[in-house]
GUNU-530576 format. One record per residue (C-alpha): residue number from 1; residue in one letter; z, x, y. Coordinates in pm, 1 decimal, m for minus. Layout:
! residues N
pos  code  zz  xx  yy
NUM  A  Z  X  Y
...
//
This chain:
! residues 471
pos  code  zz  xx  yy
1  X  m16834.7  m1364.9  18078.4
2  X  m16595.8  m1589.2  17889.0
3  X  m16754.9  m1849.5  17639.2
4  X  m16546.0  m2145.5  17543.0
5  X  m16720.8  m2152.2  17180.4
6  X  m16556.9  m1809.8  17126.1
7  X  m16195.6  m1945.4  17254.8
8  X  m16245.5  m2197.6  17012.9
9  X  m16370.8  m1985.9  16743.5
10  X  m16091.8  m1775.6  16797.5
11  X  m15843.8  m2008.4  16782.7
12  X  m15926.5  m2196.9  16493.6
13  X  m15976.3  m1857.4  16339.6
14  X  m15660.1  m1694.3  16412.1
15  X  m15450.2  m2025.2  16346.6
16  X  m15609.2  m2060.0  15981.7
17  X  m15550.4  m1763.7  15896.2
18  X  m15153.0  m1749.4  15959.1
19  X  m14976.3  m2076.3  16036.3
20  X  m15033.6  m2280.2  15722.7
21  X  m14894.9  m1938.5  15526.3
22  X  m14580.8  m1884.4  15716.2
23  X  m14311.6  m2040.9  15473.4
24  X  m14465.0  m1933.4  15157.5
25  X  m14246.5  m1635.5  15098.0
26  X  m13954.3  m1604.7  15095.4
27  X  m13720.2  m1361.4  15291.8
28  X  m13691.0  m1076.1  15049.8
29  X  m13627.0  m736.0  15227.4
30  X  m13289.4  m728.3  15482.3
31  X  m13475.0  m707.7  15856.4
32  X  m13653.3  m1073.8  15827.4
33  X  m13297.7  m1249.0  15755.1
34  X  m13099.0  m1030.5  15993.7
35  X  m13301.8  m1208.9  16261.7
36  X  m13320.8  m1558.6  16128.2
37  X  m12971.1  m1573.5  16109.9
38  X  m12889.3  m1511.6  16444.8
39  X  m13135.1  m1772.7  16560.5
40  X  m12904.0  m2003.5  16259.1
41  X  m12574.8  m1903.9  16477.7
42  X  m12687.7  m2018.0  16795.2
43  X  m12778.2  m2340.2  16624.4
44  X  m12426.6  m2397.5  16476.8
45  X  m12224.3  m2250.9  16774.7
46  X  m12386.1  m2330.4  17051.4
47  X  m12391.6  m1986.0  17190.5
48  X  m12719.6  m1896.8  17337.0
49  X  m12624.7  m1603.0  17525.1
50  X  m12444.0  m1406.0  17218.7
51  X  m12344.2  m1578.4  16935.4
52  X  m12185.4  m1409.0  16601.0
53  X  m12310.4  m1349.8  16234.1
54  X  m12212.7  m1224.9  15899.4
55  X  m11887.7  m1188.5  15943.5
56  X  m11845.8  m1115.6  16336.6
57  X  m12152.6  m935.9  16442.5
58  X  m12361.7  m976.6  16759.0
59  X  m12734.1  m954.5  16736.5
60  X  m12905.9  m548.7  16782.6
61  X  m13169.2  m734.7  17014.4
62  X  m13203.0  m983.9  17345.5
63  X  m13200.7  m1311.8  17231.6
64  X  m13579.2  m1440.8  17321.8
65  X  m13666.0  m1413.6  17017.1
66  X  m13412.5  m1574.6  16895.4
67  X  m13460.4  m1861.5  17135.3
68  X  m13796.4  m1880.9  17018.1
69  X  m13709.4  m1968.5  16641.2
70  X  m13429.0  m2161.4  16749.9
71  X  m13617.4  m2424.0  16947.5
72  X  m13878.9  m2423.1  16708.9
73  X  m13623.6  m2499.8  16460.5
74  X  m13468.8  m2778.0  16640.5
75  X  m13810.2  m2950.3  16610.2
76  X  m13843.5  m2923.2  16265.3
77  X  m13486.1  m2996.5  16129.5
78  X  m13347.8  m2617.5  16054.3
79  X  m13427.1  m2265.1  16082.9
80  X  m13627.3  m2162.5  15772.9
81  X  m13867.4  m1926.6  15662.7
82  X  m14183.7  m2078.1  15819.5
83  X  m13997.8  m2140.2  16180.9
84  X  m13836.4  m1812.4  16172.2
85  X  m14154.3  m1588.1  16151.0
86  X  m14364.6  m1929.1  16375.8
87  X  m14299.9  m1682.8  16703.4
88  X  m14476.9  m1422.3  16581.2
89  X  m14754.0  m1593.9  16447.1
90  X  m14790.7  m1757.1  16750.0
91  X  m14765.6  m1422.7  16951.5
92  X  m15009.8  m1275.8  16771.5
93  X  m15263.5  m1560.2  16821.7
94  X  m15185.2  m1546.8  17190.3
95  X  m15254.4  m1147.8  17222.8
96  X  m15568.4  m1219.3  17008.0
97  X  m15691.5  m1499.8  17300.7
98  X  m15562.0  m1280.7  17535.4
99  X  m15762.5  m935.6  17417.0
100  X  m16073.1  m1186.3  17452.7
101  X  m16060.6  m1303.5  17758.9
102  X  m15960.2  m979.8  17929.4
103  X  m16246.2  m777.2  17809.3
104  X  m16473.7  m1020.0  17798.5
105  X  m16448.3  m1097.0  18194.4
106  X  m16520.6  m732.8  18205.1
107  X  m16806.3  m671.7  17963.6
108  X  m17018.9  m883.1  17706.7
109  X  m16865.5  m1139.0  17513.0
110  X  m16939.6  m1058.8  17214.7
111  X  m16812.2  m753.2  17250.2
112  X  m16503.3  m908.4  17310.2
113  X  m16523.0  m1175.2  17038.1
114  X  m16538.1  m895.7  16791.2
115  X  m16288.8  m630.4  16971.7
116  X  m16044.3  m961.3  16964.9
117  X  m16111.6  m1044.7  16561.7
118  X  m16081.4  m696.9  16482.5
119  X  m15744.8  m712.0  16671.0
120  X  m15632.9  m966.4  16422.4
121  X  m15773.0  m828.3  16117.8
122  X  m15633.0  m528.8  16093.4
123  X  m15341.1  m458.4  15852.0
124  X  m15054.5  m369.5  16091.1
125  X  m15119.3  m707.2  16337.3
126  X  m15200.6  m899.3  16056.9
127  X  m14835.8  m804.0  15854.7
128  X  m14648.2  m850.0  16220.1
129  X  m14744.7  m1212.1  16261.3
130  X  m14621.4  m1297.9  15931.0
131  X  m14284.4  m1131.5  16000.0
132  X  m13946.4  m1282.7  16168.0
133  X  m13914.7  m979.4  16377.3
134  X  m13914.9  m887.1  16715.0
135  X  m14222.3  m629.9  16745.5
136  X  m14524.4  m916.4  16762.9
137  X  m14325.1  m1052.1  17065.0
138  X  m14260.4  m751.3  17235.2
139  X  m14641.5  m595.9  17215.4
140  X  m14715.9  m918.9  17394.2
141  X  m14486.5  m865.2  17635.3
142  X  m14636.7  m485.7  17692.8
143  X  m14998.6  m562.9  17646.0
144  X  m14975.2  m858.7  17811.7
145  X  m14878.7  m687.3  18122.6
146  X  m15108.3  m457.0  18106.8
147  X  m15374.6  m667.8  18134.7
148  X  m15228.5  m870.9  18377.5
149  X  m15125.3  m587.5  18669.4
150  X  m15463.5  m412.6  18569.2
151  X  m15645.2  m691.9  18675.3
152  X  m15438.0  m763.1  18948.2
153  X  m15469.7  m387.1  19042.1
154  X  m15866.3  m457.8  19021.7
155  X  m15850.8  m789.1  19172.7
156  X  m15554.1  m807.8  19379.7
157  X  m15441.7  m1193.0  19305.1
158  X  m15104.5  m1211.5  19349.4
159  X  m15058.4  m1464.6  19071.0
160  X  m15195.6  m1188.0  18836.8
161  X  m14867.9  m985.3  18972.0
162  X  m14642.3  m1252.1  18941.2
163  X  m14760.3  m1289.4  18562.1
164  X  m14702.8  m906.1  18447.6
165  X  m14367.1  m957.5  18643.2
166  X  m14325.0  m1225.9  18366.5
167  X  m14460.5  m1056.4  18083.1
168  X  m14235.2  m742.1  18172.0
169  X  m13947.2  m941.0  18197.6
170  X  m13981.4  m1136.9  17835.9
171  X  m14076.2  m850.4  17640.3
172  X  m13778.2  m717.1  17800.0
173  X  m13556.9  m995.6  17640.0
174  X  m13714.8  m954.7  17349.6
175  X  m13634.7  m596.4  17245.2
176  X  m13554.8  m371.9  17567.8
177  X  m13663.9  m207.2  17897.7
178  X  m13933.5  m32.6  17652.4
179  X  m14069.0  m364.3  17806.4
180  X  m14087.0  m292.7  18139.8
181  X  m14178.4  78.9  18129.5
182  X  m14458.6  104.7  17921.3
183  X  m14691.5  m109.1  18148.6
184  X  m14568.2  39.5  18422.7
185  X  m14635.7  374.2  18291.0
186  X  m15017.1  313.7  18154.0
187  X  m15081.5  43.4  18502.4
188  X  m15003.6  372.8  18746.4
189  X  m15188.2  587.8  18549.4
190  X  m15494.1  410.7  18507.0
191  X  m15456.4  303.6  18928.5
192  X  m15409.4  684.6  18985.6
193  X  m15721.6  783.6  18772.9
194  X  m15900.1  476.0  19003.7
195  X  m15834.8  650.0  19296.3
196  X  m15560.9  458.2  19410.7
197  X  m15324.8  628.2  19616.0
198  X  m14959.7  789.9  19474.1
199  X  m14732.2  622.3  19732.3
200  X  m14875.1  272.4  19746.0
201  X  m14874.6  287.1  19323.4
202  X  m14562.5  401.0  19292.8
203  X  m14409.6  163.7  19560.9
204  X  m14595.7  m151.1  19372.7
205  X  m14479.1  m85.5  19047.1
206  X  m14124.4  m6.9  19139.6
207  X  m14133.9  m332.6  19278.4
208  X  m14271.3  m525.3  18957.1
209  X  m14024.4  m311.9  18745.4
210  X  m13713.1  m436.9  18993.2
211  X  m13861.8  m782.5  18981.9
212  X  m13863.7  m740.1  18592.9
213  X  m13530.0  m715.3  18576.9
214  X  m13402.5  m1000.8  18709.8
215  X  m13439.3  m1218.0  18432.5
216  X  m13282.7  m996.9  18211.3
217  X  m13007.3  m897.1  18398.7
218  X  m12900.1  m1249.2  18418.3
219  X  m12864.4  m1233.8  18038.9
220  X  m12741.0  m865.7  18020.8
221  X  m12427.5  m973.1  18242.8
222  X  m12368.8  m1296.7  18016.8
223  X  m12379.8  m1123.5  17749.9
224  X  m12141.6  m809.3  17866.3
225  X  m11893.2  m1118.8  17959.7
226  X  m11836.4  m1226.5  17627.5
227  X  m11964.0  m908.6  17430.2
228  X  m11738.8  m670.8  17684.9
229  X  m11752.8  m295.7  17585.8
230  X  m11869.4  m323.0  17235.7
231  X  m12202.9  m488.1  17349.1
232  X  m12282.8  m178.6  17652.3
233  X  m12189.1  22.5  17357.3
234  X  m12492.2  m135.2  17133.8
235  X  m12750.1  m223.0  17449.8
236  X  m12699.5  215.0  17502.8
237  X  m12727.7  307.0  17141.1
238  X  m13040.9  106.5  17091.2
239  X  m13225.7  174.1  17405.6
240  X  m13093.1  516.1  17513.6
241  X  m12963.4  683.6  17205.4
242  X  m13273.4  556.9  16993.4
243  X  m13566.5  725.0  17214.1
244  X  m13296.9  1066.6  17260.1
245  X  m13242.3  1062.5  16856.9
246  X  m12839.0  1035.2  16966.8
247  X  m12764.9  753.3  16746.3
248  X  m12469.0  708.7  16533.9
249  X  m12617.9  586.2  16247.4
250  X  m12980.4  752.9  16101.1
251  X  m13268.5  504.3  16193.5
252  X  m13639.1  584.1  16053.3
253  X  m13618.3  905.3  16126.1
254  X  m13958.4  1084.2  16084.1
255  X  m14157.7  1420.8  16219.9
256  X  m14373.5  1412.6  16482.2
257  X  m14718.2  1402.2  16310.1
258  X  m14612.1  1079.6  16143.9
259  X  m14776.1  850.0  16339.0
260  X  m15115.8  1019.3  16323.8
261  X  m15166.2  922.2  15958.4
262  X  m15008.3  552.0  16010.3
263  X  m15219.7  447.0  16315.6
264  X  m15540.0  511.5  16115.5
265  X  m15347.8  340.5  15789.6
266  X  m15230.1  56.0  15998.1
267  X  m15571.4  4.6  16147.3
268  X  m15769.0  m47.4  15779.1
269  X  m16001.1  m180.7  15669.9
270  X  m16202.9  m38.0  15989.5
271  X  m16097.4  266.2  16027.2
272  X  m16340.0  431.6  15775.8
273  X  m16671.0  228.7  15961.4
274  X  m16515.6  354.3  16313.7
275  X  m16489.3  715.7  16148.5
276  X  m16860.6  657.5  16023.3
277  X  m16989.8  549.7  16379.9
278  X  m16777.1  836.8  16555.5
279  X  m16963.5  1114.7  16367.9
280  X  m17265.3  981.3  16362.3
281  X  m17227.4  934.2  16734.3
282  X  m17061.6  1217.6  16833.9
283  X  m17326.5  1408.2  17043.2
284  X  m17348.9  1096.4  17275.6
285  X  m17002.1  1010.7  17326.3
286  X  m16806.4  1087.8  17699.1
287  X  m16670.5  1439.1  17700.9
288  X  m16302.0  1428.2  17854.9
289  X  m16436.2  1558.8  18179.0
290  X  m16650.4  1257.7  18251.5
291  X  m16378.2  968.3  18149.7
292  X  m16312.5  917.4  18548.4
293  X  m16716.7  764.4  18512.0
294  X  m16621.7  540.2  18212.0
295  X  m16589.8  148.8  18267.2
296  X  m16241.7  56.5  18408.7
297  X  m16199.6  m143.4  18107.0
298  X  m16266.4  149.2  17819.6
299  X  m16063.3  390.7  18108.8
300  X  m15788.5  154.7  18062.9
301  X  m15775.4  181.1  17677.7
302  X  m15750.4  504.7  17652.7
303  X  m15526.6  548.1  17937.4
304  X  m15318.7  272.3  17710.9
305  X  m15395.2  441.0  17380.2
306  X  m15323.6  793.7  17443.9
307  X  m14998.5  711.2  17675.4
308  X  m14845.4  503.1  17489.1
309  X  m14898.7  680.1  17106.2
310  X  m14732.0  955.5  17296.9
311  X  m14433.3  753.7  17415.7
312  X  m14347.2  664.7  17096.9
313  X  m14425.5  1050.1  16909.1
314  X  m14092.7  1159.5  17104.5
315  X  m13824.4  968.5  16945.3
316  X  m13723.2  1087.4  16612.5
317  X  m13670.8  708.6  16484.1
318  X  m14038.4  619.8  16411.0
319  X  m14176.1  283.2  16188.6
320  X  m14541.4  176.5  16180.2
321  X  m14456.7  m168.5  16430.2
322  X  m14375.1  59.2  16689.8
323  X  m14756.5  139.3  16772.6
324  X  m14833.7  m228.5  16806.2
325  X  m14899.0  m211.1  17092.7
326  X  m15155.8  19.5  17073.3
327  X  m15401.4  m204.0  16890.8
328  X  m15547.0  m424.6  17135.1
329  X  m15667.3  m139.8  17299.2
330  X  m15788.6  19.9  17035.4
331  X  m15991.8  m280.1  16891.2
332  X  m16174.0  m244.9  17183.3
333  X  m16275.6  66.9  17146.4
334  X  m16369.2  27.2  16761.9
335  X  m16585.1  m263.6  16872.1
336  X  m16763.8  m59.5  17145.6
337  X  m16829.6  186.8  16836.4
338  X  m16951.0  m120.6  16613.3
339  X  m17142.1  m352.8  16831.2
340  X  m17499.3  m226.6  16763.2
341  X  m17427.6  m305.1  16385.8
342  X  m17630.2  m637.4  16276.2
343  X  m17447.1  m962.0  16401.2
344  X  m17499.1  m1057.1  15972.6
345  X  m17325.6  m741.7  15885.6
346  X  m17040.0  m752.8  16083.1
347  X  m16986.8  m1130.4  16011.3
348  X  m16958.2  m1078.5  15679.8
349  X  m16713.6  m783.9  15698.8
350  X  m16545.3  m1040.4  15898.8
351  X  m16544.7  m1276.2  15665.0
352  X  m16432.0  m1082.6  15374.3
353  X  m16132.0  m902.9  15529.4
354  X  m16018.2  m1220.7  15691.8
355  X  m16044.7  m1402.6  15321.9
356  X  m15864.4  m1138.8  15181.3
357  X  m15598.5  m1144.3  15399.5
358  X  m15552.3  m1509.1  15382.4
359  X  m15542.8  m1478.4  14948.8
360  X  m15287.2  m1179.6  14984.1
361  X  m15030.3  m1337.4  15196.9
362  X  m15107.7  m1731.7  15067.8
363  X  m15115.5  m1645.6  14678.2
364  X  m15047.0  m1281.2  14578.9
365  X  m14733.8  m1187.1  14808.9
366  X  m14572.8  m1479.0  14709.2
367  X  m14579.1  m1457.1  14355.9
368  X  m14504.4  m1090.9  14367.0
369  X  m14194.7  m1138.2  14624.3
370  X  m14055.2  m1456.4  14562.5
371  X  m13901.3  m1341.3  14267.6
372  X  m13694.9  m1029.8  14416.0
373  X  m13549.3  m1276.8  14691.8
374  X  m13193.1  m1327.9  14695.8
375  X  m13224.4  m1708.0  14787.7
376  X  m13212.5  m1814.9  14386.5
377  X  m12912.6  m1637.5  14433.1
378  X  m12754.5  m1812.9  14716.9
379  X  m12851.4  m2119.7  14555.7
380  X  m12634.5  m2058.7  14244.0
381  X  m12327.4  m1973.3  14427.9
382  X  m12411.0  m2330.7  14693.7
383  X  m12388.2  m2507.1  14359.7
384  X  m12092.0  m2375.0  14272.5
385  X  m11934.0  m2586.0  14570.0
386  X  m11659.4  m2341.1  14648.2
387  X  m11267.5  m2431.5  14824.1
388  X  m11185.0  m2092.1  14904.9
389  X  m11382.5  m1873.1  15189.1
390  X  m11620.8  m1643.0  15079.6
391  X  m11665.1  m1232.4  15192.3
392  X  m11815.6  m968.9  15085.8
393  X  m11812.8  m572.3  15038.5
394  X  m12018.4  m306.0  15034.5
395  X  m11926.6  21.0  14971.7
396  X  m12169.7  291.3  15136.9
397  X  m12195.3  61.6  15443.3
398  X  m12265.9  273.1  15743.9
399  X  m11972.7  180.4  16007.7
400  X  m12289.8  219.8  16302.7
401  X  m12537.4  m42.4  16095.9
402  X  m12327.6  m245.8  15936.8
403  X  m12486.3  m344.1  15593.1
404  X  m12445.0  m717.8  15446.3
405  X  m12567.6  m957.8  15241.3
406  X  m12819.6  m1053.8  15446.2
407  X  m13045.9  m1294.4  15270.6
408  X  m12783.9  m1415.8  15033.3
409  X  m12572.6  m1478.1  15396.6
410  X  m12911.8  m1660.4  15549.9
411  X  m12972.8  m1896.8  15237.3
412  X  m12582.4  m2019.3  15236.9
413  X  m12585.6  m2119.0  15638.8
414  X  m12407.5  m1792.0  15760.2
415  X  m12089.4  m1872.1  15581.2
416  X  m12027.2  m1529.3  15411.8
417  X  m11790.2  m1319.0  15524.6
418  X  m11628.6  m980.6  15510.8
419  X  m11345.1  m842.2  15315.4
420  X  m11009.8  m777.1  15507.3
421  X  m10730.8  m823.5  15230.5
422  X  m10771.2  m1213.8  15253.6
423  X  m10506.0  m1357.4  15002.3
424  X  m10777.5  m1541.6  14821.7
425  X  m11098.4  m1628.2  14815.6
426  X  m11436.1  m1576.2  14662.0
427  X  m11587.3  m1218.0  14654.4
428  X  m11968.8  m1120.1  14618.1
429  X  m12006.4  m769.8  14537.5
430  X  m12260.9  m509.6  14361.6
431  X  m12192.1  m363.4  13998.8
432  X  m12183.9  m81.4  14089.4
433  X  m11945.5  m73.2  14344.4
434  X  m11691.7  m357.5  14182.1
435  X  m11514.1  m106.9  13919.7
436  X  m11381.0  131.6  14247.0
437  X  m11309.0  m191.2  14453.1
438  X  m11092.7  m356.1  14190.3
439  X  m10922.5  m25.7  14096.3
440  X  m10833.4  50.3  14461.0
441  X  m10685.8  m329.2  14480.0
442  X  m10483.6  m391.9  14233.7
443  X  m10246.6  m598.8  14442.5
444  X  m10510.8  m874.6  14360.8
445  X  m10655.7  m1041.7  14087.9
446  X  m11013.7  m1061.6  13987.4
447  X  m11178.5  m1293.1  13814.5
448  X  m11552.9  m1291.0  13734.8
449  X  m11698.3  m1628.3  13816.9
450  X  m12075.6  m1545.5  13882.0
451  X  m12351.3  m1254.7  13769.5
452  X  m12686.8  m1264.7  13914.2
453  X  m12934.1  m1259.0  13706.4
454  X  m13152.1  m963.9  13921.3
455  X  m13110.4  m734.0  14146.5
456  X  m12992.2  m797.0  14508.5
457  X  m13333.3  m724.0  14781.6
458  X  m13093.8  m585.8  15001.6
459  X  m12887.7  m366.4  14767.7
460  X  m13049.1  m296.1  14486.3
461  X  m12745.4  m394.9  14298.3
462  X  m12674.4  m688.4  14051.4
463  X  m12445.2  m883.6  14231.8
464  X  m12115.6  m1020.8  14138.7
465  X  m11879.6  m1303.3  14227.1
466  X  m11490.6  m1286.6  14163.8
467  X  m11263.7  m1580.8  14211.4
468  X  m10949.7  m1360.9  14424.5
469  X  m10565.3  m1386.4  14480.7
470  X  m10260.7  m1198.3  14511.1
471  X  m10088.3  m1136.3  14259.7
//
């Protein structure tokens, strides 16, 4: 049974905790920019479907997300650091309402309350909805439609259909068909281990997955229109070649027990106390033979837990944000584990993970990040108020991922560049790599104009600016 108190509990909870926090720090590692600026390009050229950045590149993922920052961003004046990472907050508040209200229809509500604050709390959620990157979006997406073609599967509202369609089809602009096949996948499962029969389950789901696609197919063949060969090329590479370990480039590439030691690290500070409870109750807990007589909703997460860990164990390119998806379900679980502690206990575990959270990412990452960010950087060069364009080089760039500048690129408006024997113009280079650069070109002059005064976040390199020209 759904209480309002708890939706508003939740909300105020979950909204306290992240929004105010957002534009505190400052983009400091390459991924967070890399997005932002894309969302910044469709702003200054008008392109929504596939618009170009540093220096000629189109965007590694559908553009929802993109969308997302960029109409936030027209609301507030510009895209900066508190409306890039805004849609992922805001997803991750959503999937935390969300997690409530599905299990709590289903079981006791305060069950719910705490499987849906545990969601929240844990390390991996809590570190995706203060990012600008796609992966809070996209477990939405999945985990919304799971829990909206399970219930439909229980309940058989059509609306309930309809909505997974939708869910499928926006986590699908978001990242990928990963999107659209993952609910799927755990939905005909869980309807097969209901008794549901093969045919029918198959024929439904075939049908949400073709209905799925619409949407995105609408932007796929925009896209291919002005993106032509170059962007199939990418759309295969990062949907195809990623899950068969075929890319051209080398992409978090890990062994297969990786994940079992970052689920468990991305699901602290309660993995230890669900540990503690499952040895303490492991005599009474459901042997694998008698799952079929569990409660649809715990049969659904760990149809949704086991499937989809599994999913992503087979590709070789593995990172921690790729399980996201798993956590929803999992917090449920944990809860069911933790629910006969004292209401006083758990409330002030609660309390004190949610307070430290808030101090880490309000006070402490700030003041330990800020200062490695490139945007001091980019705001010594804006000063400098330069006439000539300016590019840039870097010398181990992989020609498959494309390394720039990225946050110095963000922070100066998407105006840098990259080298192609310009006559002149401004260059911004690393140390290490400007002696070999200059050497190889000495049809041009160099002339030092700017040193940073730390290390670049995205190259590890001091960086350098030379006034060019030929000679």
């Amino acid at each position: 049974m759904i209480v309002k108190r708890h939706l508003y509990l939740l909300l105020l909870v979950a909204s306290l905790a992240t929004l105010p926090w957002l534009g505190l720090t400052r983009f400091n590692t390459k991924g967070e920019p890399r997005e932002a600026v894309v969302s910044l390009s469709m702003l200054q050229q008008g392109n929504w479907v596939l618009p170009t950045n540093d220096g000629g590149e189109i965007a590694y993922k559908p553009p929802f997300f993109h969308w997302a920052i960029a109409c936030a961003s027209l609301l507030t004046g510009g895209v900066s650091e508190w409306t890039a990472r805004l849609p992922s907050a805001l997803a991750a508040i959503c999937l935390t309402l969300w997690t409530y209200v599905f299990f709590a229809r289903r079981r006791d509500s305060e069950t719910a309350l705490l499987a849906s604050l545990l969601f929240l709390s844990t390390f991996e959620v809590f570190r995706a909805a203060f990012a600008c990157r796609v992966d809070m979006m996209l477990t939405l997406g999945i985990c919304g439609a799971v829990f909206s073609l399970a219930a439909w599967a229980e309940e058989g509202k059509g609306w309930r259909f309809a909505l997974g369609v939708l869910m499928m089809s926006l986590g699908t602009l978001a990242k990928g068909p990963v999107a659209i096949l993952l609910p799927c996948l755990v939905t005909g499962v869980y309807m097969l281990l209901r008794g549901r029969g093969f045919l029918k389950t198959l024929g439904w789901l075939f049908l949400a997955a073709a209905l799925a696609l619409v949407l995105p197919a609408l932007w796929y063949a925009a896209a291919y229109r002005q993106g032509g060969e170059a962007f199939c090329r990418l759309v295969w590479e990062e949907n195809v070649g990623r899950f068969l370990g075929k890319m051209s480039y080398r992409s978090h590439e890990n062994g297969l027990w990786y994940y079992f030691a970052l689920l468990p690290a991305g699901f602290l500070p309660w993995t230890l106390p669900a540990l503690f409870e499952l040895w303490r109750k492991r005599r009474s807990l459901p042997s694998p033979r008698s799952w079929l007589r569990l409660s649809p909703e715990t049969l659904l997460s760990l149809v949704a837990l086991a499937l989809i860990f599994a999913f992503y164990c087979v590709p070789k390119s593995k990172r921690s944000v790729y399980l996201l998806p798993v956590y929803p379900f999992a917090s449920w679980l944990v809860a069911a584990l933790l629910r006969e502690w004292p209401r006083r206990v758990r409330r002030l575990m609660l309390g004190v993970v949610y307070s430290l959270w808030v101090v880490a990412f309000a006070v402490v990452l700030p003041l330990l990040l800020n200062r490695r960010s490139d945007k001091d950087i980019a705001e010594d060069i804006g000063r400098m108020s330069l006439d000539k364009p300016l590019v840039s080089y870097i010398k181990d760039s992989d020609p498959g991922d494309p390394m720039h500048f990225f946050t110095v690129n963000f922070y100066l408006g998407d105006t840098v560049g990259n080298w192609d024997n310009q006559p002149e113009g401004y260059l911004l280079i690393g140390e290490r790599d400007a002696e070999s650069f200059i050497a190889e070109h000495r049809r041009w002059s160099f002339r030092l104009q700017y040193t940073s005064p730390h290390r670049s976040c995205d190259t590890r390199q001091t960086l350098r600016l030379y006034l060019f020209y030929l000679r």
